[in-house]
Structure formats: structure tokens, C-alpha cells
C-alpha positions in Angstrom: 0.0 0.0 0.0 2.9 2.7 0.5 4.4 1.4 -2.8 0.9 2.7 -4.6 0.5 5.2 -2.4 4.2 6.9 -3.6 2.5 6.0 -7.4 -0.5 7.9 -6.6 0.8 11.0 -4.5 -1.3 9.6 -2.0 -0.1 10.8 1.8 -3.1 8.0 3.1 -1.9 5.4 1.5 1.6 5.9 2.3 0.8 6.3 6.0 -1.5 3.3 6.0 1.3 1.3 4.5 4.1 2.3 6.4 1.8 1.2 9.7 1.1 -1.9 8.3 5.1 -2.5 7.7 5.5 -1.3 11.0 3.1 -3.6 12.7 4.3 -6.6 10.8 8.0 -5.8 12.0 6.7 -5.0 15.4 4.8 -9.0 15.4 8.1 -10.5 13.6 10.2 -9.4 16.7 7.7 -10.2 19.7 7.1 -13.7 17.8 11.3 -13.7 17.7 11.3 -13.5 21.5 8.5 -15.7 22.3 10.1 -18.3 20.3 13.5 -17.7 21.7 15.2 -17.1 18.6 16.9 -14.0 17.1 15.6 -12.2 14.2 18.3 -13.2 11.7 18.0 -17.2 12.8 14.5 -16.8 12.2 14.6 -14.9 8.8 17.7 -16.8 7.0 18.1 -19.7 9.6 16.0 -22.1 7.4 18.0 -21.7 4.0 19.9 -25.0 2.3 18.1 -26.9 5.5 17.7 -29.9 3.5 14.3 -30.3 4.2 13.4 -34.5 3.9 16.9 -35.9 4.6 16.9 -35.4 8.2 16.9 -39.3 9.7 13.8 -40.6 11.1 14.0 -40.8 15.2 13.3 -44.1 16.7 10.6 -44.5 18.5 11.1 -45.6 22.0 8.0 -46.5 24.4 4.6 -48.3 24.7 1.2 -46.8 23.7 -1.9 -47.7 26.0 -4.6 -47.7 24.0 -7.8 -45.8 27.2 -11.0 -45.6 27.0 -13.6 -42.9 28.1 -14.2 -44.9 31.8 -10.3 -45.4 32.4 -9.9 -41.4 31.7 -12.5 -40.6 34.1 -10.6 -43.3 36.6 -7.5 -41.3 36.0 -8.4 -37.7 36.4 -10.5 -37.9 39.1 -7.7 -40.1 41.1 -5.0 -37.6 40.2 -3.4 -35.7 43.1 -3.1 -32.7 39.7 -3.6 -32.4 36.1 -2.2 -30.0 33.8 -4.1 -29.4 30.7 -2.2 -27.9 28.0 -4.3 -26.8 25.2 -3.7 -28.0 21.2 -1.3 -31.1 22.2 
């Protein structure tokens, strides 16, 4: 939007799009931090990665396959839970 405002002598457009590149840089560095990773790890880190030939972990433990009775057993004869949302 600044580009086009520049093209159109348009001061709104230009403002408008210089706070959108603002805010974007603003949520690039607070999503930097919260990740724990610096801004140049997280903008070139992921270059000649290799994506695919990374070697398969193996998998180590058992799965217990639970039903909706043993969950209610389990929760309500836990000392705590700790529910972590979208795991």
C-alpha cells in the first residue's frame, strides 16, 4: 500500500502502509522473543536446511490404547492435572 500510495501522490496510502510494515516488524520481533530465537536465525536460519533428509527418530516407548471410563478413573484419582491446550 505505500508502494501505490508513492505511485498515486497519495499521503493515506503511504501512512496506512508504512503502519502496516511497521506492525508486521513489530509481530516479527515479539514472535522472535516468544520463540527464543533472534531475528536473523528466524529470517535466514532455514536456508539450504535440506528439508526431507533429516533421519527418522526411533521410537522408544509403549502406547496404552484408554477408553472414556479409564480417563474418568484417571483424572478424578489424580493428586493434579495439567491441561495444555492444542497437544
Amino acid at each position: 500500500t505505500s508502494m501505490a500510495g508513492f505511485m498515486l501522490s497519495n499521503k493515506a496510502l503511504v501512512v496506512s502502509g508504512a503502519f502496516v510494515g511497521c506492525s508486521g516488524i513489530i509481530l516479527t520481533l515479539v514472535m522472535c522473543i516468544a520463540m527464543n530465537r533472534s531475528i536473523m536465525n528466524v529470517l535466514i536460519g532455514g536456508f539450504g536446511d535440506g528439508a526431507g533428509t533429516k533421519k527418522s527418530k526411533k521410537v522408544e516407548g509403549t502406547a496404552t490404547e484408554v477408553n472414556a471410563e479409564d480417563v474418568i478413573e484417571l483424572t478424578s484419582n489424580a493428586k493434579s492435572m495439567i491441561i495444555v491446550p492444542g497437544y
